[in-house]
N, C-alpha and C positions, 0 to 999 in steps of 0.2 A: 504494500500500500504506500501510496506518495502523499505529501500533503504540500501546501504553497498557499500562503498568503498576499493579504495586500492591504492598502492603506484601506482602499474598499472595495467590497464585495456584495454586488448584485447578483442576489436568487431569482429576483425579481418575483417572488409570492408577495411582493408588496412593490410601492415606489422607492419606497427608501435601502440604501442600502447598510449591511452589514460594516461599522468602522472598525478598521483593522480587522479584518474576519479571513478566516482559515478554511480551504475546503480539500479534503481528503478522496483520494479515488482508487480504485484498482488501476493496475495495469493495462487493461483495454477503456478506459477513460470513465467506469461506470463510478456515480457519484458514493461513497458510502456518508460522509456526514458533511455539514458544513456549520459554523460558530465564530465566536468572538475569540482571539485570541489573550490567553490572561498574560501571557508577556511577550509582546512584540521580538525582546532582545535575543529570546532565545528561539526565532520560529529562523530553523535553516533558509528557508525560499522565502525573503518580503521583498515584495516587487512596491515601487512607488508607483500610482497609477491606481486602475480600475479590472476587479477580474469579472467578467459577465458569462452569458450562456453564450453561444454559438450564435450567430446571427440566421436570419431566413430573407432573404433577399424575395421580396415575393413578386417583381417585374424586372423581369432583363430580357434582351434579343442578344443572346453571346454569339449567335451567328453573325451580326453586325460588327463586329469587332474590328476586322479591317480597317473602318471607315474611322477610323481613329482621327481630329486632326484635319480631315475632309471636307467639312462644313463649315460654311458660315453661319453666324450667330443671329439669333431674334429674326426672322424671315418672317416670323409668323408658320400655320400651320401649311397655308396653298404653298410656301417658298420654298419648305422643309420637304413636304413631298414633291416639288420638283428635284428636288437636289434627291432626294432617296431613284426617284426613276433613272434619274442620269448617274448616278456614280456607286448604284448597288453592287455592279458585278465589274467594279473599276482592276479588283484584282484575281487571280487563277484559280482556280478553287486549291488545288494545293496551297496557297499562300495563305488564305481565307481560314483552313482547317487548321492551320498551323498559329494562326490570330484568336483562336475559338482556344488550342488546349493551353495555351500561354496563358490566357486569360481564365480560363478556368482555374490553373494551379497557382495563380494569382489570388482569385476570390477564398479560395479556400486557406490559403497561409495568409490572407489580412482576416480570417476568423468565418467566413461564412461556411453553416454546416449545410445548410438546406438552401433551393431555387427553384421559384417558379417563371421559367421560363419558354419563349415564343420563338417558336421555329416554323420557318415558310418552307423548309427543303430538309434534307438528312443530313445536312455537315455538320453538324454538332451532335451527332449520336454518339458516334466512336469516344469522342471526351470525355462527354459526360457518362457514359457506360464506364472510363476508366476510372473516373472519380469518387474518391471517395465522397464528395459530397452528395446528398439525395436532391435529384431534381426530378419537379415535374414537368412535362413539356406540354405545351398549350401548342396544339399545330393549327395556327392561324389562317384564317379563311378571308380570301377577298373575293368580289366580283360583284360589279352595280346592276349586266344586266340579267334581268328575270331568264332570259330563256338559255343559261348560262348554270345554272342550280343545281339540275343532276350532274351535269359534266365537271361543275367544282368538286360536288361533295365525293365524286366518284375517285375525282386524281387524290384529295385529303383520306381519302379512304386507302389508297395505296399509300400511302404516307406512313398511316396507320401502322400497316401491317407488315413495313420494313421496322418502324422504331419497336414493333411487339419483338421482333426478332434479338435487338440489345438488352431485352430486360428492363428496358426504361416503362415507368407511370407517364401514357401519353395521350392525349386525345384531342379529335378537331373543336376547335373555340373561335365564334365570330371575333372579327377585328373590330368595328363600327358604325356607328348609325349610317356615314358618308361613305362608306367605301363599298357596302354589297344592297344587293337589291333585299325590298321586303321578304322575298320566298327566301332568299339564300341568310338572311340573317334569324330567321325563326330555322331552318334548316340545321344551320350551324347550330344554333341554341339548342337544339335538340339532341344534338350528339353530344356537347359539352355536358347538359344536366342528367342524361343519360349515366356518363360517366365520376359523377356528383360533384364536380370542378367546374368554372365557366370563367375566364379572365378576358374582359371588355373592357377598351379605350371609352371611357366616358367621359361628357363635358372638358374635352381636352383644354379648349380654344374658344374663344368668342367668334370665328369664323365658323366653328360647326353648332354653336346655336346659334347664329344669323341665318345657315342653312336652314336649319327646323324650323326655326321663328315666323322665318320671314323669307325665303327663298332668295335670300340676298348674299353679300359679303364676296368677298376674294376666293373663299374654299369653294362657294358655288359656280362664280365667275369659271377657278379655276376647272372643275367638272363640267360645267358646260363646254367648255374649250374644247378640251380632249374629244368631244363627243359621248361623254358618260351621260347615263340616267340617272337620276338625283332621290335621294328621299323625298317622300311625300311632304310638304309643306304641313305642319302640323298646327302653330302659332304657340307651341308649348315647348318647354325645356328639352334638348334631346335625349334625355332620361326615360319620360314621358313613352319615347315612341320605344325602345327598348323594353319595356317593361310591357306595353302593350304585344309586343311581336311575342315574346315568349309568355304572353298570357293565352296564346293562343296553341300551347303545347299542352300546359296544363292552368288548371284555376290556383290562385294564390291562396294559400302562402308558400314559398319556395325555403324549402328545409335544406340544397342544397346547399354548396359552398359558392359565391358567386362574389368574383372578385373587380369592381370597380377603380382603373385606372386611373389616374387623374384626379378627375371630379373637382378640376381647378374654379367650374365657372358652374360649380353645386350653388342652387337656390333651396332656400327652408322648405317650398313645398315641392320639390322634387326629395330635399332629404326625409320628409313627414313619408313622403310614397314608398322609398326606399324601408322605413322603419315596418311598415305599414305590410305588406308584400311579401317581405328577404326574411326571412328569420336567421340565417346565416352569409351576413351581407360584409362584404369587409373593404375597402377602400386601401387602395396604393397609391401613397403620396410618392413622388420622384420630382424632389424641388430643383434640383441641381439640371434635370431636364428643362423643365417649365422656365425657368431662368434662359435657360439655354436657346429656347424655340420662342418663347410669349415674353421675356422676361415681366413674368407675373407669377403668383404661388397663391393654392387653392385655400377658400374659407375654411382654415384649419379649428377656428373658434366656433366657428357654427356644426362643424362637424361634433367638437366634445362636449358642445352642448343639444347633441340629439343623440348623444350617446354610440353613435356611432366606432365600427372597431378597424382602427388605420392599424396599416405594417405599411412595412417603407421598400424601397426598390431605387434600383442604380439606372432604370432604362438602357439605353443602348450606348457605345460609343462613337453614331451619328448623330447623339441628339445628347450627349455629354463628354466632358475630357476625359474622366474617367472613372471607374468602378470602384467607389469607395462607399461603404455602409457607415464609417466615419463621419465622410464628408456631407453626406446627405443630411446625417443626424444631425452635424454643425450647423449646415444649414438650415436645417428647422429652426435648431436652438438660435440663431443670432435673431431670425424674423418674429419667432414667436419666445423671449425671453422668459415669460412666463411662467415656461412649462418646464417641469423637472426632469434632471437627465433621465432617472427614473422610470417615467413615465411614457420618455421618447424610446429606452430603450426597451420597454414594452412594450412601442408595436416594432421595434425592430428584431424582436427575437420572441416572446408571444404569443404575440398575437398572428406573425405569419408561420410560426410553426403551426397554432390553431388551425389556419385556414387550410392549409398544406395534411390537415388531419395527422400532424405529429408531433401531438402536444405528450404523447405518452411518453417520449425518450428525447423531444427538443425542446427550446423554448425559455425553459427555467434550470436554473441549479438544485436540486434536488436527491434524493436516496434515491438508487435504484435506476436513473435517469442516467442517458449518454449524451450530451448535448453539446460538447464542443466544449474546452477552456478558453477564454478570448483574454490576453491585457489588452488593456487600452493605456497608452500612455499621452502624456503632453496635456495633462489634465492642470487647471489654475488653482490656487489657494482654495479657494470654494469648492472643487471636485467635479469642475464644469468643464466642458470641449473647446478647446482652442485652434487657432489658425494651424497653428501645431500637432494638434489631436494624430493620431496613426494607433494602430489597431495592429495584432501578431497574435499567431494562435500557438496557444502552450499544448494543449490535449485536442 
């Protein structure tokens, strides 16, 4: 048995953490106790810093990896997916897969145990099948027009049934209100809750409720251009039409896991619907994104006050510098000071182990539990995240 302390120690069964506290494990990382230590001078392992549970990254595209560095910033959402069409497949796929497991053995030595991540093709199977970390994969579905449905859900269906063959937890999940037609987005929805997982781009953008609102804005502009078919003009939140298309699979309430991306341009009575509908509803903040493509960042106040259950997520690195569960959290904590590391790092390890259904061995520190040992260092006199902050996994 090993033991290792630190100045503090989040189990996170609460917000606060353990000061100067000690947590003991076996040899394959399972927890056996955790406590206060009665003499700091004599504990062999005190790290200065922060020891927490393993993180859960509950939005990433690791297939995007490449596009490191590739973009430009704030375009808005129509500017963002011009530059994704033009410079997706800018490098070989050899190069691409080799972008994917870098970045994978990245996430997992700055601490993350678990991912829920979006895959449009098979390059990131191989990786993540070698990884120790547990991901799930959300094989994301596009297409705006209707008579396009079967022959999508047919190629995600072969998608399928290569990623069954690595062993991976996978299934097809609509992208977006703007990007598939009404049949293919209740279609998609159906195989997602089928599978009791669903991760949706919601409320990204103020250009995709201009779409729904109002048939207007730049994102529609931009779909018109192309020659694509558009969502149906609703005059309500693009929430709104989501919930409707998959009220049309089954009647509410949805006991699934249904994971809301974004949800930057969430209104009270889209989140009441929300409440109302999801009994297992969870929301993915990815601020370091939204900064990145809107520089804007989602009602995170009106969110904790409908009680609402955020986990946090690195998005892509076409649509961020880089893949830090640190940095995201920093960047909560600078916008919203408010709010306790505590409590950020609660949905950052959690509450997306919850939604990922592996809150029995992730999430928290605990007896019996395997969850990852994480320090966090670069922490200030108060025990808060700095410019400084970095993350390293100990177990």
């Amino acid at each position: 048995m090993k033991r290792i302390a630190a100045e503090y120690l989040y189990t996170l069964d609460s917000y606060e953490p353990l000061v100067n506290g000690f947590v003991e494990y076996d040899d394959d990382g399972t927890i056996v106790s955790v406590g206060e230590c009665e003499d700091v001078g004599k504990e062999e392992t005190f790290y200065k810093g922060a020891l927490v549970p393993g993180f859960v990254n509950t939005h990433c595209h690791i297939e995007l990896s490449h596009l490191q560095g590739k973009f430009a910033k704030k375009t808005g959402m129509a500017g963002f997916i011009d530059q994704i069409n033009a410079l997706r497949d800018i490098s070989d796929r050899t190069s691409r897969m080799e972008c994917i497991r870098k970045w994978m053995d990245r996430l997992w030595s700055q601490g993350v145990s678990a991912m829920g991540d979006i895959s449009n093709g098979d390059e990131s199977f191989p990786a993540k099948a070698a990884s120790p970390m547990y991901t799930r994969t959300f094989l994301e579905v596009f297409g705006s027009e209707p008579e396009d449905c079967a022959k999508v859900m047919e190629s995600v269906g072969q998608l399928q049934e290569k990623v069954a063959g690595y062993g991976l937890d996978a299934a097809p999940t609509p992208h977006s209100c703007y990007t598939m037609s009404p049949e293919l987005l209740t279609a998609a929805s159906r195989a997602a809750l089928d599978s009791g997982y669903l991760s949706y781009h919601s409320q990204e953008s103020l250009q995709e409720e201009q779409m729904l609102v109002s048939g207007s804005g730049a994102l529609y502009e931009n779909r018109k251009r192309l020659g694509m078919s558009t969502p149906p003009v609703t005059g309500r939140p693009s929430l709104f039409y989501f919930l409707d298309r998959i009220g049309k699979i089954h009647p509410a309430p949805f006991e699934e896991h249904i994971l809301l991306v974004h949800e930057v341009c969430l209104t009270e009575e889209a989140a009441d619907a929300v409440n109302d509908k999801l009994k297992n509803a969870f929301v993915a903040l990815c601020p370091m994104s939204n900064i990145f493509i809107h520089d804007t960042l989602p009602p995170v106040a009106l969110m904790r006050r409908k009680g609402m259950k955020i986990t946090v997520g690195t998005d892509s690195l076409s649509s961020n510098d880089t893949l830090d569960i640190v940095g995201e959290m920093h960047c909560l904590q600078k916008a919203f000071p408010y709010i306790s590391l505590g409590e950020i790092l609660t949905w950052a390890c959690r509450n997306g182990a919850l939604f990922l259904g592996k809150e029995k061995g992730l999430g928290t520190i605990a007896p019996g539990k395997r969850p990852g040992i994480v320090l966090i260092e670069g922490l200030d006199a108060d025990g808060r995240l700095t410019d400084g902050s970095f993350s390293g996994r100990i177990i």
